[in-house]
N, C-alpha and C positions, 0 to 999 in steps of 0.2 A: 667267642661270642661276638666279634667284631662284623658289622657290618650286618647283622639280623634283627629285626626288630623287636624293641623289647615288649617281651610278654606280660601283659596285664595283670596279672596277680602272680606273686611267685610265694613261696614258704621259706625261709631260712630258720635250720633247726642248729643248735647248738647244744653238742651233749657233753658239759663240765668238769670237773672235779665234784664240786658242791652240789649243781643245777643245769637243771635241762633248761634251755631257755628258745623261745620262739617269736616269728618276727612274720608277719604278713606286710609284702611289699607292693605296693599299688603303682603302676607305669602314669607319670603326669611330664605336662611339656616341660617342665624345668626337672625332671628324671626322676628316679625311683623315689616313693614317701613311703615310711612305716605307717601301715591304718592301723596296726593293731599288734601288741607284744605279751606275751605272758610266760613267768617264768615261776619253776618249782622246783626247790630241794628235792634231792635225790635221794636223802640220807639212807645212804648205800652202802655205807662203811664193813667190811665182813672181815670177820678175822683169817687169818690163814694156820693151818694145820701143819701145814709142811715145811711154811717159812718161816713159822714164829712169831717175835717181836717187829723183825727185820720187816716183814710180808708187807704190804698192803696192797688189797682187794676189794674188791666193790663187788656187789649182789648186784649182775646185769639185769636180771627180774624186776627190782626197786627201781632199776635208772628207766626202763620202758615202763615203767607204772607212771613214773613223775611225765617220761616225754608225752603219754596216752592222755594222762591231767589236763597236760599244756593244750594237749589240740583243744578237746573236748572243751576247753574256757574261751577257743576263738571263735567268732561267728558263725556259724553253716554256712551260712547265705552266701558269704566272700570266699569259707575253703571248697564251695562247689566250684569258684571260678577259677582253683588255682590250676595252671598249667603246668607250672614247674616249680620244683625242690631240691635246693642248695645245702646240705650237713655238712656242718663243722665236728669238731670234737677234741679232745685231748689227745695230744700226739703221743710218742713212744709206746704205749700202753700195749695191752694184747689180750685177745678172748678168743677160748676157742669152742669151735661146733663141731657138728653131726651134718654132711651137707643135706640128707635129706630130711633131719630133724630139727634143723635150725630152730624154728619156733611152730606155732598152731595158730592159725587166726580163726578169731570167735566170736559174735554180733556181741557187741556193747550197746551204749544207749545213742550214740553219737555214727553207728554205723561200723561197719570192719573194722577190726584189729587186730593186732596180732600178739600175741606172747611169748616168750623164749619159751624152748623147748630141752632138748639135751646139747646145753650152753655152758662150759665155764665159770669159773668168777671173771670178770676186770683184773688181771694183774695191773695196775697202773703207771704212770712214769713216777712215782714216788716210792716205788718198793726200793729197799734196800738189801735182799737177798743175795744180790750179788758183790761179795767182798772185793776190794782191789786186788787180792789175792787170788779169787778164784776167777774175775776179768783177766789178768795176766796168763792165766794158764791156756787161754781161748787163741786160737789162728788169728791172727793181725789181718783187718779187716782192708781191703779194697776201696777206702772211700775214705771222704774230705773232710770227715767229725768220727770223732773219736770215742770208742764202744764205753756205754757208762750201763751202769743198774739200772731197771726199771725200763731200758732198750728193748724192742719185741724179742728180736734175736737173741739176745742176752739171756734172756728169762726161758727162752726155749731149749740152750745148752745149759741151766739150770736142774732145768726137769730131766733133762737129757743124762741127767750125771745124777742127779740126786732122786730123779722120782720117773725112772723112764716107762711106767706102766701108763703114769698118769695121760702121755700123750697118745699112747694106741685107742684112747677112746674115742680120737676125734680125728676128723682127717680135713678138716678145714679154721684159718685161723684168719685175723685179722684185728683193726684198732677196733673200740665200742664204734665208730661210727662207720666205717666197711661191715661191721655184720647189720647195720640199721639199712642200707645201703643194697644188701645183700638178701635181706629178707624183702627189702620193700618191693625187687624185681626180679625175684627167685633166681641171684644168679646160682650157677652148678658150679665156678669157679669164683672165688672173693677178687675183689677188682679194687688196688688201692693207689689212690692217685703218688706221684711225685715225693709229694710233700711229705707224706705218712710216709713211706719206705725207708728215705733220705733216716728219718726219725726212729726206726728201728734198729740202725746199724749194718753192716754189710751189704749197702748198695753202694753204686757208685754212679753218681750225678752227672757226670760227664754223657758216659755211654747210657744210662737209664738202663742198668739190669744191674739186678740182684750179683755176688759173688757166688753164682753158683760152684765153680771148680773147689772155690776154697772151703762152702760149707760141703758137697759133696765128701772131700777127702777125709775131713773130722766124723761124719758119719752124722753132720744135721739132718733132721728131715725135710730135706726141698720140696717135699712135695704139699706140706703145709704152708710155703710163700705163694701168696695172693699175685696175680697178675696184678702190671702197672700200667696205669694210663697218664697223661697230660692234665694236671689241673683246669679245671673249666670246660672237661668235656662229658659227654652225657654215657653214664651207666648202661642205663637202662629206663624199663617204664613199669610204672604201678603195676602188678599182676592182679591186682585185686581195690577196690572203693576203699580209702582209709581215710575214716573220720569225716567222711564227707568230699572227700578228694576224688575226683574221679578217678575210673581204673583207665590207665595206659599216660596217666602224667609222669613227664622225663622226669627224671632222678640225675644229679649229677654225681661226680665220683666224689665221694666225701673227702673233706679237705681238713687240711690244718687249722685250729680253732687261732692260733698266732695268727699265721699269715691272714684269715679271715677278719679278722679283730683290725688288721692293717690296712686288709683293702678297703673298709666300711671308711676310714677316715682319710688313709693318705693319697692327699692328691698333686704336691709338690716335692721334688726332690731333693728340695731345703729342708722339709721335715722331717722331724724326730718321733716316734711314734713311742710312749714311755706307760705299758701297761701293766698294773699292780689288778691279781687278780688272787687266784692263790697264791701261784708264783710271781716273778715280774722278769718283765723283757723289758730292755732297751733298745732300738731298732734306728739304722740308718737304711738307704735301699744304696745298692752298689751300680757304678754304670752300668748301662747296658753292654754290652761283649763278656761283663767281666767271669773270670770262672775260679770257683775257689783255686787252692793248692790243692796237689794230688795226696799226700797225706799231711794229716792233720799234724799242729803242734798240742800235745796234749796237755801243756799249762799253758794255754793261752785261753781267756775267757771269752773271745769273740768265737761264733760258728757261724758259719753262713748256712743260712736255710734257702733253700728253694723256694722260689716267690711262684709265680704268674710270667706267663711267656717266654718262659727260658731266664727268668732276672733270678738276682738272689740279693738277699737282705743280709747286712752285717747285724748279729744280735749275741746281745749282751744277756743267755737268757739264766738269768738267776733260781733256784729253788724255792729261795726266800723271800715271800711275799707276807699275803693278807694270810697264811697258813701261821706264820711267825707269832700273830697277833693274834689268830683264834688260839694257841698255843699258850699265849703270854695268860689271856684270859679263863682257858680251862685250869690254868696256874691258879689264878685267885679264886675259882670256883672250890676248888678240890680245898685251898688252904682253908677259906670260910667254913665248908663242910667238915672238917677235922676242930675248926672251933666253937662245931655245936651249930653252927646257923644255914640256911640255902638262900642261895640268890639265884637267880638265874641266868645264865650268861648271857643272854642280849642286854639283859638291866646291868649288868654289871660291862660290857664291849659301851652302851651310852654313856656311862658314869666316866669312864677313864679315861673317853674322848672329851667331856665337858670338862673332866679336873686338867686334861693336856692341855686347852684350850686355855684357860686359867693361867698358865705360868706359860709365860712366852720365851723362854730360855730354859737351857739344863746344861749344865759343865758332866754331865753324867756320860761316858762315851761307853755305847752300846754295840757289840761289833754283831748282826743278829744272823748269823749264818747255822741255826740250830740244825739244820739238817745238811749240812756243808755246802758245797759247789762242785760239779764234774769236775770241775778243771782243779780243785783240791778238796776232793774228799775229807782226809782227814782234820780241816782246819775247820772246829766247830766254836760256835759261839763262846764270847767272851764280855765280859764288864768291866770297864777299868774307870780311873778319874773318879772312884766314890767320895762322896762327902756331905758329911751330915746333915746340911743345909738343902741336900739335892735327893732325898729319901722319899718325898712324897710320890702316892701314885701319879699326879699329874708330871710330877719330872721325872719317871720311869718310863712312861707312857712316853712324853715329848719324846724322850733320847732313843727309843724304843723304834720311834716313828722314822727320826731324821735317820738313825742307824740303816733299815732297809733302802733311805733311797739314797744315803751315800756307802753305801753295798753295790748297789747298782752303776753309781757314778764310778766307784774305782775298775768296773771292769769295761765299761766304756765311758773314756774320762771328758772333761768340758773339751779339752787341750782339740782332741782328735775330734769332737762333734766341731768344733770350730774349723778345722782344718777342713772338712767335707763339704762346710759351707750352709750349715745348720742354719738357721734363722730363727725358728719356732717349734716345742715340744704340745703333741698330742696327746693329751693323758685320756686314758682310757681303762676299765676292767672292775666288778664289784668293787675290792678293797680303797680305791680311786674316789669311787665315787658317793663311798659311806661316811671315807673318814674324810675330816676336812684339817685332821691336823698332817696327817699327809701330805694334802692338796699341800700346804703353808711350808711344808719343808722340802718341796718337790721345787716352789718358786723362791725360797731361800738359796737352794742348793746353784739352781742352772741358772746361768743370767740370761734365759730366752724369755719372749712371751709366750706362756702354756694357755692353751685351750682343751676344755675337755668335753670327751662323747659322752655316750649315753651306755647302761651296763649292757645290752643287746649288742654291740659293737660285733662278735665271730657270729651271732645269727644272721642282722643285716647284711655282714659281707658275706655269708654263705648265698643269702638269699640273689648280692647284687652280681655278683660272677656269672649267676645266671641267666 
């Protein structure tokens, strides 16, 4: 993007775990400003048939209903000016198509769109189908992070071993936001930047390609791996007017909803970038030359992600986020409901922030790793240090709160942000910016001054790469 003028209206789309979310960026002489943001649950949630308990899936149909929402609530008048479109999304995850049944586009009220057509569910990066048992049994991957569940690749020697009909239906795959990506510029081959591959498993960052030899010989199907391209370079263009956009606006290659979420705020290499969304990441950026290890250590809770221009980011990236807390609170939901009463969980997520709020300590030590960590699966949450006096919801809640963000502290500690030359943490991501007993244990925990963005954080940086 260096050295080209920026384009007067761009679109940054982000498509979440929970919410699509959208960002209209307007070109002024002090640089890019959001005119206009709008964001919409996805509630996508689908059960899985084949994986069970373990599965989780999302109905990509519901996540294009909510993105379609989102346009459809921004102005006309600004998406007739936009030029260019920047998608973010959830990394690891995988969906797959029909390349020439992708979707159907069909006049709405707001002008083209488009709908899935013979599409997949969402496998997500939260499925847990893949046992450490049946990871071990897989070809030892070629690359600097190390194969977990809910991995594209992973999920695709799943089906390969347990359900290998399911794949002859499709012969194109990619993350939720490579098929947005894919539909929007009819490509005939899925085009996935750096960042997503990296995220999948069995690439290798160094060289940028896929381990073809290695999945060839197991008998993967390579010929469902998407071509890769360089973060920050353009796709394709419109094939068709959406939502008011005109047809032949660049489309960039969709990117990682992390690394977009970093580029929207980090602007110094002293910074910390520390976001609580579902999951949470803690994030340093590495010098420039630097290149990870050639294979990974598989108990070490740092991975480097691929950034923007060949950089990469040290990240602490946790499972256990704002997911822990809707968790905590479908807890109290279900218990209420068994004793005759209903609350509704937003009225009940307000109550347990205002009782946390209430008692400014808890001796209650909360360890909240309920869906564990790549780097040790098996070590699942725990409660220790109970006592009588510390039984309230507001000191379950506190100890509940400080537990995820000293989760995240222990796998990248104050010790080594100091050592790197940290100065100040960027907080950023929904659960960041709802809850504020968070906020209070995020600036308990690290001795920096924390500043915090705004929840659009992966749209605007989708939008400003552009």
């Amino acid at each position: 993007a260096a050295g080209r003028p920026a384009p007067a209206w761009v679109l940054g789309i982000d498509l979440g775990t929970t919410s699509v979310k959208a960002a209209l960026l307007v070109g002024t002489e002090r640089g890019p400003v959001v005119a206009e943001a709008c964001s919409r649950e996805t509630q996508a949630h689908a059960s899985s048939l084949e994986a069970g308990p373990q599965g989780m899936e999302q109905n990509v149909r519901r996540i294009i209903r909510a993105l379609n929402e989102c346009l459809a609530a921004l102005p006309q008048q600004q998406l007739q000016r936009v030029s260019h479109i920047g998608i973010s999304g959830q990394m690891h995850g995988i969906v797959f198509w029909k390349k020439d049944k992708g979707c159907k586009w069909t006049e709405c009220d707001t002008g083209p769109a488009f709908e899935p057509e013979e599409v997949s569910h969402l496998v997500t990066w939260q499925d847990g189908r893949c046992s450490p048992t049946f990871l071990s049994s897989l070809p030892l991957p070629q690359s600097h992070i190390s194969l977990a569940t809910g991995f594209g690749c992973a999920t695709v020697y799943w089906y390969l071993k347990k359900s290998p009909d399911f794949l002859k239906s499709y012969d194109a795959a990619g993350t939720i936001h490579d098929y947005v990506v894919a539909m929007l510029c009819d490509l005939k081959k899925p085009l996935m930047s750096i960042q997503n591959a990296a995220s999948w498993g069995y690439f290798n960052s160094r060289n940028k390609s896929w381990n073809t030899d290695i999945l060839k010989k197991s008998g993967f199907p390579v010929h469902l791996l998407p071509e890769v391209g360089d973060p920050g370079s353009i796709a394709g263009t419109t094939v068709c007017a959406w939502h008011g956009i005109p047809k032949g606006a660049k489309v960039g290659i969709a990117l990682g909803d992390f690394q977009c979420s970093v580029y929207s705020c980090l602007t110094e290499r002293t910074d910390a970038v520390l976001n609580i969304s579902t999951s949470a990441q803690l994030t340093i950026s590495m010098p420039t030359g630097f290149q990870p290890p050639e294979t990974p250590d598989p108990s070490s809770a740092l991975t480097y992600f691929p950034y923007f221009s060949d950089d990469y980011l040290a990240v602490a990236a946790s499972l256990n986020g704002g997911n822990v807390l809707a968790t905590f609170v479908g807890m109290v939901a279900r218990w209420t409901e068994e004793l005759g009463l209903q609350v509704q969980e937003s009225a009940i997520y307000t109550k347990i922030i205002q009782a946390a709020l209430a008692q400014n300590d808890s001796k209650l030590s909360v360890h909240p790793t309920i869906f564990g960590e790549r780097h040790i699966p098996e070590q699942l949450a725990s409660v220790s240090n109970i006592a009588v006096s510390d039984l309230s919801l507001g000191h379950v809640t506190r100890a509940l709160c400080r537990g995820i963000v000293e989760n995240l502290c222990s796998m990248l500690p104050v010790r080594r942000l100091m050592e790197t030359g940290v100065r100040r943490i960027l907080g950023s991501g929904s659960a960041l910016a709802r809850n504020q007993v968070l906020r209070q244990e995020v600036e308990r925990i690290f001795p920096f001054p924390v500043v915090y963005g705004k929840d659009v954080d992966a749209a605007v940086g989708a939008a400003m790469v552009m």
